[in-house]
C-alpha positions in Angstrom: -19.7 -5.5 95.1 -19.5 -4.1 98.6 -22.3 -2.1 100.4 -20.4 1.4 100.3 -19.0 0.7 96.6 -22.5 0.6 95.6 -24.0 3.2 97.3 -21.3 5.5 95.9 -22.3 4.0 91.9 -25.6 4.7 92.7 -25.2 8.1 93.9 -23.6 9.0 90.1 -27.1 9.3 88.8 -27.4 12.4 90.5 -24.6 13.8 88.5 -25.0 17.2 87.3 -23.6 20.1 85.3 -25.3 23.0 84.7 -25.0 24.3 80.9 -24.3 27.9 79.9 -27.5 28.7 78.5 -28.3 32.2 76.3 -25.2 32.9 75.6 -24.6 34.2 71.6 -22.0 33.0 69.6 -20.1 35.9 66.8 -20.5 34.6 63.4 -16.8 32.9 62.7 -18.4 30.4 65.5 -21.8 29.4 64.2 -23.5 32.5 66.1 -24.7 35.9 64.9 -23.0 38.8 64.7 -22.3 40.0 68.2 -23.6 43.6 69.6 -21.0 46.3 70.1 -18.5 45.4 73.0 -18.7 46.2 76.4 -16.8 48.1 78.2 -16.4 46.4 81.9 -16.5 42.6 83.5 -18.2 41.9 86.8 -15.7 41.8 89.5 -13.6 39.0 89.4 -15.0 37.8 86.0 -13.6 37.4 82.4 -13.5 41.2 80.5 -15.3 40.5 77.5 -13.6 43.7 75.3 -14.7 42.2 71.9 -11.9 42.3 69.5 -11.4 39.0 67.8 -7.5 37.3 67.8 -6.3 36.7 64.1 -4.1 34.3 63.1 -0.6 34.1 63.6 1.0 34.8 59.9 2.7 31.2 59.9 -0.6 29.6 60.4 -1.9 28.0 57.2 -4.9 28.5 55.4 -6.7 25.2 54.3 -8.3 26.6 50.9 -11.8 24.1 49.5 -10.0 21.7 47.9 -7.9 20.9 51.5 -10.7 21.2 54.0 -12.5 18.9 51.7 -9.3 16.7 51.8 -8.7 16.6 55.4 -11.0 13.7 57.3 -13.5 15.2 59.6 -12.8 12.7 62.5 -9.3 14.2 62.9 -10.3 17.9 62.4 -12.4 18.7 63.9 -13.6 15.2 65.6 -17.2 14.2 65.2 -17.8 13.9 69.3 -21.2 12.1 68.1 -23.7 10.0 71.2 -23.7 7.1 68.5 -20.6 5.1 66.8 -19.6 2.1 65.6 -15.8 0.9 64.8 -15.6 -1.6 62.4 -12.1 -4.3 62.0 -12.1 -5.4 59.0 -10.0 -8.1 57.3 -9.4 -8.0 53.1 -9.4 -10.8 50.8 -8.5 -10.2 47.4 -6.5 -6.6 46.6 -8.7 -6.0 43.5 -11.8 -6.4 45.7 -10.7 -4.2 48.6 -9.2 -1.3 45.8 -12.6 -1.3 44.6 -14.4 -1.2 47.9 -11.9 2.0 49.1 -12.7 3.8 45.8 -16.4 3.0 46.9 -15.9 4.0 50.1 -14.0 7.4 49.4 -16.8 9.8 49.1 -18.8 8.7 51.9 -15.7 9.5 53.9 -16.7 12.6 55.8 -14.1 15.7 55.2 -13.3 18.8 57.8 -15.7 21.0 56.0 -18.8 19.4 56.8 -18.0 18.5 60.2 -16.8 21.8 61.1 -19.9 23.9 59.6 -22.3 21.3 61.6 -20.1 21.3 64.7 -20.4 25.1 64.5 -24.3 25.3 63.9 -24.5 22.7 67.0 -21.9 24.3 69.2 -24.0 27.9 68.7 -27.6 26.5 69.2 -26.4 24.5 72.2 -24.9 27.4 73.9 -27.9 29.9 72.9 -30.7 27.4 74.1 -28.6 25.8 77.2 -29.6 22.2 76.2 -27.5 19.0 75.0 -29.2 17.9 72.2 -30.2 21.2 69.9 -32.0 18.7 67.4 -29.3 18.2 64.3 -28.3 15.5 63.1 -26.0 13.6 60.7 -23.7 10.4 59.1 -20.4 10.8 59.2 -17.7 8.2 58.5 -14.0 7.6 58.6 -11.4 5.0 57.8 -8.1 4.0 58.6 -5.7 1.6 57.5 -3.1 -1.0 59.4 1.0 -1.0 57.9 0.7 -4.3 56.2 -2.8 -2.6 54.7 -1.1 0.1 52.7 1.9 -2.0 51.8 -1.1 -4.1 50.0 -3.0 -1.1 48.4 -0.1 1.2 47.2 2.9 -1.0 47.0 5.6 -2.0 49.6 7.6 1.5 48.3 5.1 3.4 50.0 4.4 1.4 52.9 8.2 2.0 53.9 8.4 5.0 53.2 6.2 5.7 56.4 9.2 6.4 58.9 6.9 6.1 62.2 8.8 2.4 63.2 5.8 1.7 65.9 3.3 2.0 62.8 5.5 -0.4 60.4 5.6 -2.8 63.7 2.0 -2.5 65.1 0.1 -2.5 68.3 0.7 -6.1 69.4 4.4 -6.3 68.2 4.3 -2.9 70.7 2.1 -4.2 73.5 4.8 -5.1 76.2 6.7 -1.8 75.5 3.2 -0.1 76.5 3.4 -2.0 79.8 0.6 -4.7 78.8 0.4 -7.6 80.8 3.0 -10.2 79.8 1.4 -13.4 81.1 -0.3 -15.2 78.5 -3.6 -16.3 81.0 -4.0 -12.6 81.8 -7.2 -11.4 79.7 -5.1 -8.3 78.8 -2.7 -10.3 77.3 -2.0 -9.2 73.4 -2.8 -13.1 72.8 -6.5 -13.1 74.1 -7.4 -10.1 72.6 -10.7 -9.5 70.6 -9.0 -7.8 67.5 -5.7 -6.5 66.7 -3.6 -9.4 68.3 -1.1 -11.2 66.4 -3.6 -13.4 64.5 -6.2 -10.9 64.2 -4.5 -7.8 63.3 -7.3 -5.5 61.1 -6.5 -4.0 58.0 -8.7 -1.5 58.1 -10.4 0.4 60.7 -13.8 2.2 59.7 -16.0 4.6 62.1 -19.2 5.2 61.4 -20.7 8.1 63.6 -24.4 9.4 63.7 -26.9 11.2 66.3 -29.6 9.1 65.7 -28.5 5.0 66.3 -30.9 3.8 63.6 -29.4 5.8 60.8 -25.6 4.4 62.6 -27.1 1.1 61.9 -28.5 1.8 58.3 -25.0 3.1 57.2 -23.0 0.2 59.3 -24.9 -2.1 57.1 -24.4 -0.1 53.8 -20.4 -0.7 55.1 -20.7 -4.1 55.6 -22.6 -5.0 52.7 -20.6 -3.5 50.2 -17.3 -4.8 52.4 -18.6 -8.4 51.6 -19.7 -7.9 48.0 -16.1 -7.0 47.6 -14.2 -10.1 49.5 -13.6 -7.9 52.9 -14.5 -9.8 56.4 -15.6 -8.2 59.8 -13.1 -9.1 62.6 -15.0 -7.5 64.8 -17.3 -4.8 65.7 -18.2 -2.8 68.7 -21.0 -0.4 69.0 -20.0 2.5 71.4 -22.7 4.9 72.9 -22.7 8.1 75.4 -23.7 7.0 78.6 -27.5 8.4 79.1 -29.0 11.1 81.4 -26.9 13.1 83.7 -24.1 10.4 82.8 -24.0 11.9 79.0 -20.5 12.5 78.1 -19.1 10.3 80.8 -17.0 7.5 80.7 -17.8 4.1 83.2 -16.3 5.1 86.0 -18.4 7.7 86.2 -16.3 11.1 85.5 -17.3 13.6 82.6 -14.8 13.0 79.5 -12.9 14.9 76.8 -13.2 18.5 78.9 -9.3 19.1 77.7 -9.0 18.8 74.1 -5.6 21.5 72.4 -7.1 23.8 69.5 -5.5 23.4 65.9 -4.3 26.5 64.6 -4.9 27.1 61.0 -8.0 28.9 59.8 -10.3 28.2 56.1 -9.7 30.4 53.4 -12.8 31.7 53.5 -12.8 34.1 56.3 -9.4 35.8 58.5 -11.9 35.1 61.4 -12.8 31.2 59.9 -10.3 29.3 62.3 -10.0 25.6 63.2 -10.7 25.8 66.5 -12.7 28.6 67.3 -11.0 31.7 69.3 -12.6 33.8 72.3 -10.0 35.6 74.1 -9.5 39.5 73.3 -6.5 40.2 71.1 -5.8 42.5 73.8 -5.0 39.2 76.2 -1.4 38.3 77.0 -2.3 34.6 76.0 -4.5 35.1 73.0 -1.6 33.7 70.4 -1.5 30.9 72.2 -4.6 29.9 73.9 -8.6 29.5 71.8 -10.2 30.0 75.0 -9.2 29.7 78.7 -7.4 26.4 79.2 -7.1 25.5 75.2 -3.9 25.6 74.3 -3.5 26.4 70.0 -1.1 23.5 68.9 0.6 23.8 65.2 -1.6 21.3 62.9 1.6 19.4 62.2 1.4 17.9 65.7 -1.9 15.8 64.2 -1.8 16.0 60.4 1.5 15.2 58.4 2.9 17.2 56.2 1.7 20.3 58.3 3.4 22.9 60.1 4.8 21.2 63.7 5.1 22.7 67.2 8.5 24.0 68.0 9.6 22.6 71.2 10.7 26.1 72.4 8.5 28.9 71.4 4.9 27.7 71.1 4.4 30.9 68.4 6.6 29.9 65.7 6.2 26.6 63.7 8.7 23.8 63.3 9.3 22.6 59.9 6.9 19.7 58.9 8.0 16.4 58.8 8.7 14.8 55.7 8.8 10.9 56.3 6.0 9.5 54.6 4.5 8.9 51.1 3.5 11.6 48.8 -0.3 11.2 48.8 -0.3 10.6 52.7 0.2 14.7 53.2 -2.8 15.6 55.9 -3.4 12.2 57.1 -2.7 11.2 60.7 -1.7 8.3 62.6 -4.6 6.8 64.7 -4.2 5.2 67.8 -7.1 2.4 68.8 -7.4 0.7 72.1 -10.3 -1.3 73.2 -9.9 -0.9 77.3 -12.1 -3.2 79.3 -13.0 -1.0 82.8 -13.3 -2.6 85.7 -15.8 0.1 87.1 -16.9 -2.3 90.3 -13.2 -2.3 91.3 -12.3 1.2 91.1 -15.2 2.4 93.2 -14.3 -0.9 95.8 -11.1 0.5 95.8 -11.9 4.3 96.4 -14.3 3.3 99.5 -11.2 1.5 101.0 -9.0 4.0 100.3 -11.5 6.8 101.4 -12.2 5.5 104.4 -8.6 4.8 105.4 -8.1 8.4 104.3 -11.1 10.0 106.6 -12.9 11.2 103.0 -15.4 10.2 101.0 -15.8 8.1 98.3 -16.2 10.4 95.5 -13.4 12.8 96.6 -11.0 10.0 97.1 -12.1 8.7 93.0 -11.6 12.7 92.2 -8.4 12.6 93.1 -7.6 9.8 91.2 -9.0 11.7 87.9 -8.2 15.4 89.3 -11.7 16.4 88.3 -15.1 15.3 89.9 -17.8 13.2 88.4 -19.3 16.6 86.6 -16.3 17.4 85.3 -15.3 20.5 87.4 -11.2 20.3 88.2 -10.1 19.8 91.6 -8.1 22.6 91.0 -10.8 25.4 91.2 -13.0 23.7 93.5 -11.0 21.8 95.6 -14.0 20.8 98.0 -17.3 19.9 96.3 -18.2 19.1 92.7 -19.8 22.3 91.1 -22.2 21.9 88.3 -21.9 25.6 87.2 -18.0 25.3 86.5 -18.3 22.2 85.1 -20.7 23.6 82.4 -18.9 26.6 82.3 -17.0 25.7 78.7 -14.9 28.8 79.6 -13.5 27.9 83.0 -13.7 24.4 83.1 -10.8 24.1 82.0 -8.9 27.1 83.0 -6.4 26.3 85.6 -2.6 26.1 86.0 -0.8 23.8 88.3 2.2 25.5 89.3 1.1 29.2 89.1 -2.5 30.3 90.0 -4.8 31.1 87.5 -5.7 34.9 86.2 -8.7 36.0 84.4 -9.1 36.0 81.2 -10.3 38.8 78.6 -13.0 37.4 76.4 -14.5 38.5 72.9 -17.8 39.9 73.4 -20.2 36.7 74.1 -24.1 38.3 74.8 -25.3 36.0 77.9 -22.5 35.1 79.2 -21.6 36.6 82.6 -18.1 35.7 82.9 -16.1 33.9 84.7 -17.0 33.8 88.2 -16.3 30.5 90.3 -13.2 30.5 92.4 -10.1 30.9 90.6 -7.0 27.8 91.1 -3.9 28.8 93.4 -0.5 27.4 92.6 -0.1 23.7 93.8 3.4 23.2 93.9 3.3 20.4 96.0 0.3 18.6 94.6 -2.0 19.3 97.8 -5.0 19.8 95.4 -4.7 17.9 92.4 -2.4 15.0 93.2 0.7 14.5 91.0 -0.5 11.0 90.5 -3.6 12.1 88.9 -4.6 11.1 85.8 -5.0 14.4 84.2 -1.7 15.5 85.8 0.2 13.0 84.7 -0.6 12.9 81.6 -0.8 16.7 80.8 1.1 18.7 83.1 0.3 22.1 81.6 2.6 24.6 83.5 4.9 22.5 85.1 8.0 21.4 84.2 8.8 17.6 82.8 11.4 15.2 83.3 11.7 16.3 79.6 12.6 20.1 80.5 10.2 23.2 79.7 6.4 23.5 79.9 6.1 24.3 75.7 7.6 20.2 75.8 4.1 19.3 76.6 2.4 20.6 73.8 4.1 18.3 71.4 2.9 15.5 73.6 -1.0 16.3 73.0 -3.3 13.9 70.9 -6.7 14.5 69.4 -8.6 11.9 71.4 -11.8 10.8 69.7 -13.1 7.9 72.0 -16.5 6.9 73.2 -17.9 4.1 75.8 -18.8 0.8 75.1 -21.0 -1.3 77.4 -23.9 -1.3 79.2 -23.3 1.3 82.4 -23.2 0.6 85.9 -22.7 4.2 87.1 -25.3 5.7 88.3 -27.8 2.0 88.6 -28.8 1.6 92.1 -28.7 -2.5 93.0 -27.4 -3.8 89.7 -28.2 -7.4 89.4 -24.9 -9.4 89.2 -24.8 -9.6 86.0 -24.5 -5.9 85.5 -22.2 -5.7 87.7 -20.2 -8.0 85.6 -20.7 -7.3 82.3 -18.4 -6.0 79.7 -17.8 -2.7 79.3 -15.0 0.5 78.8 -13.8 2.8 77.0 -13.3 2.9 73.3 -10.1 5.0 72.5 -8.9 6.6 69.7 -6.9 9.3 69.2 -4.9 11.2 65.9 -1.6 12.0 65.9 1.6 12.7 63.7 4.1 10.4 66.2 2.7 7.8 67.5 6.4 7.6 69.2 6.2 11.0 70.4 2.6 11.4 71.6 1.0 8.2 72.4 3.5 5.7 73.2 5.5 8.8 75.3 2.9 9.7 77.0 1.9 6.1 78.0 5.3 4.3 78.8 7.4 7.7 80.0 4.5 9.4 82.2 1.6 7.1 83.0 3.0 4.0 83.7 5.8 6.2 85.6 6.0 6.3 89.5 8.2 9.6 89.1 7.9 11.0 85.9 6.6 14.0 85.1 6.8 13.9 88.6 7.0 11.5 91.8 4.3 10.5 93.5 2.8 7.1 91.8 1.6 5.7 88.2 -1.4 7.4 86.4 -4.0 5.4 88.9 -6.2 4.7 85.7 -4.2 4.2 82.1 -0.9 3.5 84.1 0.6 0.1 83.8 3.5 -1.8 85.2 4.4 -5.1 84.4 7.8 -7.0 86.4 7.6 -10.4 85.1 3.6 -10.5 85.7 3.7 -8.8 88.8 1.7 -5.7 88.0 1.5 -4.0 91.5 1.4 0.0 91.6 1.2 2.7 93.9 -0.3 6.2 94.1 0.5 8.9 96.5 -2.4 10.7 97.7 -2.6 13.9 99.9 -4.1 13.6 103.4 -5.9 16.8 104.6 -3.5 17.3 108.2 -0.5 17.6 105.1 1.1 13.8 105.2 0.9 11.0 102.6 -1.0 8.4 102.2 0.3 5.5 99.5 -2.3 3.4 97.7 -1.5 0.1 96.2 -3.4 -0.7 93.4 -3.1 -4.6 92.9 -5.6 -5.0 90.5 -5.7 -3.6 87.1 -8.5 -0.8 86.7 -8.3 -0.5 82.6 -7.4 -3.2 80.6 -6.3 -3.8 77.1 -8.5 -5.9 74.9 -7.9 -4.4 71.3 -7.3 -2.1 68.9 -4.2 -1.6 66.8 -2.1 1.0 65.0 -3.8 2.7 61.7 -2.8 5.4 59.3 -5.9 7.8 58.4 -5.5 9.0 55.0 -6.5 12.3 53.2 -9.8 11.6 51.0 -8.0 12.2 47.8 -6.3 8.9 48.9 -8.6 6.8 49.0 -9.8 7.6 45.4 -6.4 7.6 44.2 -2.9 5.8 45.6 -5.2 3.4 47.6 -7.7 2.6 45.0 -5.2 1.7 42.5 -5.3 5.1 40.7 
């Protein structure tokens, strides 16, 4: 690793963002009830007017009986510092029936996870810390095509109409741009797991804050897995990355600001939503927007069987789709990629490129992302990092691209003083947040696709759910060369009711894209391109006098090594149709 590539890893550790800290949650979101509302806003900041948003009428109401049905990694995720995915392989069908029907009530629903993510969202925010001190053990499972063709019966199996599912990840791989020579390590052929000798059956994720009750319950997994004939293909352990680096993924930028809300709400409130809601019912966005920058997606988008986004009108629901077994209602497609990232070569890369570019380091890697290292968007502060906007979980991620971005009116939220960091201003042109950047490309809010309108992007969204894996680099000042060389990325995972549609769109039609949603390169981190092995790309990158610079990347930054195509089931699944009941 070269001198300024190493100074600019080492520099990470000093990383920061600067957590909202009294601020008082209203009861629907894990708080106390809130004061009476007050009347003005600083200048320039969010008006808090304290009238709660309800539901839109179409919106359904998950009653006990579904929000103990639905699994708690989809909705809401369990976002935990601690996980392990498990591949597994089964032998006999009578031996794995019996290990799923062992398996289904240790299979963490909604419920729970909502009421702790609530309790920990509330104590977090009121006390300004990370780690408020809960904890728990949550788990989840998913299962591969050939899998449920096994348990419940080839009848069922095909009656899943998702074609990418029935074929699977590796059957996929060259569609998704993977590398198509058989020596490259990326290659669906030298994969860990999930190639096309070591497809898993079944994908289980064990989550927990504390790593020796993860590995008390991975052994529990394991244990009772073998007792019933079931082999580990392989396991990887993924952690948060630690101090100022929490949250962050290797290269060393904060990860998972931008997540959509799922409408719906439990029955046992009007105020009891998925996704919590905090702007004024009095706001022009509040139907479609939880807070500032959370767009409310229809639950169909993630869980089948559910009402879908309409492609038109983000307010009304499309009808839910229908293609897939009975039992399977409220399950969801899961997406699993094991990406090996090459963190030494992206921040060689961005000291070349930066100083070709007159910049530094860490802006030239920002505008590769579109955010800084702390997570704050290029968008609102186009300059410097800023560790207040980063923390701020109500601005963060409140920008537009194409149009500049206008306060918000909030729900009454005691200690919090709004709003205040510099607001975005239409980038048109991608001067501030290049068109090549990752979170542009594949999320392009406000603008316009190759695809047509902006409400076309919402059905594109996924419910990502991944987590590092790996010892880090970032933020290690001379790492020995081992370090430097050892394996490490990015577990992905994300939940989805089109794996067509959402995933495999979003990969092959915008990040591997030089001009789609819009010109200007490939998605300089997830993007691929693959011309009989030759995998060259190019990003075009903003200079400050107005011209263009274009980057070649040679060299790929994220590689796949794993994963595959699964099917998460509702609970009452797994005690039924896939047990053999």
């Amino acid at each position: 690793m070269n001198s300024d590539a190493a100074i600019a890893l080492a520099a990470l550790a000093e990383t920061e963002t600067a957590l909202l800290s009294g601020v008082e949650l209203p009861a629907s979101s894990g708080g106390a009830p809130p004061p009476p509302p007050v009347d003005a806003a600083p200048d320039g900041a969010a008006a808090r007017l304290g009238r709660a948003p309800q539901a839109l009428a179409d919106e359904p109401v998950y009653d006990a009986e579904a929000a103990a049905d639905i699994q708690g990694n989809i909705v809401p995720g369990f976002n935990k510092d601690h996980q392990h995915f498990l591949f597994l392989r089964f032998g006999g069908m009578d031996g794995a029936r019996e290990w799923v029907g062992w398996l289904a009530p240790r299979i963490t629903a909604m419920d729970e996870v909502l009421d702790f993510r609530r309790e920990f969202r509330a104590l977090r925010l009121r006390l300004g810390v990370r780690e408020p001190g809960l904890s728990a053990i949550w788990t989840a499972v998913a299962f591969s095509f050939p899998a449920i063709g096994a348990l419940a019966g080839e009848a069922d199996a095909r009656a899943f109409g998702e074609q990418s599912f029935r074929q699977g990840l590796a059957e996929r791989s060259t569609y998704l741009g993977d590398p198509t020579d058989p020596e490259h390590r990326g290659h669906r052929a030298n994969w860990v797991v999930g190639g096309p000798d070591n497809e898993a059956d079944a994908l289980v994720i064990v989550a927990a804050d504390d790593p020796k009750d993860l590995d008390a319950m991975v052994d529990e997994v394991l244990d009772h897995a073998s007792a019933h004939g079931i082999t580990l293909l392989f396991g990887q352990r993924g952690d948060t990355l630690p101090e100022n680096l929490q949250g962050h993924e290797h290269f060393g930028f904060k990860d998972g600001i931008s997540q959509p809300g799922v409408r719906g709400r439990r029955a046992t409130s009007p105020d009891d939503h998925l996704t919590p809601r905090f702007l004024d019912a009095e706001d022009p966005h509040a139907e479609l927007f939880a807070k500032p920058g959370q767009p409310l997606v229809w639950p169909g988008q993630f869980l089948l069987g559910e009402p879908r986004q309409h492609h038109q009108d983000p307010t009304i629901p499309a009808p839910p789709a229908s293609a897939f077994p009975d039992w399977a209602g409220r399950g969801s497609y899961l997406v699993c990629r094991r990406l090996h990232q090459d963190v030494v070569g992206f921040w060689e890369l961005a000291t070349a490129a930066a100083a070709a570019m007159g910049t530094t380091p860490v802006r030239l890697a920002s505008m590769l992302v579109g955010r800084w290292p702390s997570g704050a968007p290029l968008m609102r502060s186009p300059d410097a990092d800023d560790a207040a906007l980063a923390g701020d979980e109500f601005a963060n991620n409140h920008f537009l691209f194409d149009d500049e971005t206008r306060p918000s009116a909030l729900i009454d939220l005691p200690g919090y003083p709004g709003d205040t960091h510099p607001p975005a201003t239409e980038d048109l042109l991608g001067q501030v947040c290049p068109f090549a950047a990752h979170i542009r490309k594949v999320n392009s809010r406000d603008s316009g696709t190759d695809f047509g309108a902006p409400a076309d992007t919402f059905l594109r969204l996924m419910l990502r759910r991944g987590i590092p894996y790996g010892e880090p680099i970032a933020g290690i000042a001379d790492p020995s060369p081992e370090l430097e060389t050892a394996e490490r990325g990015l577990l992905f995972a994300a939940y989805m009711a089109s794996i067509e549609d959402q995933f495999e769109f979003v990969t092959r039609r915008w990040a591997n894209s030089p001009v789609q949603p819009n010109v200007g390169g490939v998605d300089p981190i997830i993007g691929q391109r693959d011309v009989r092995g030759d995998r060259r790309r190019t990003v075009d990158l903003p200079a400050a006098d107005g011209s263009t610079t274009t980057i070649e990347l040679q060299e790929d930054l994220v590689t796949p090594t794993g994963g595959g195509y699964f099917f998460a089931p509702p609970i009452s699944a797994l005690r039924g149709a896939l047990a053999g009941g």
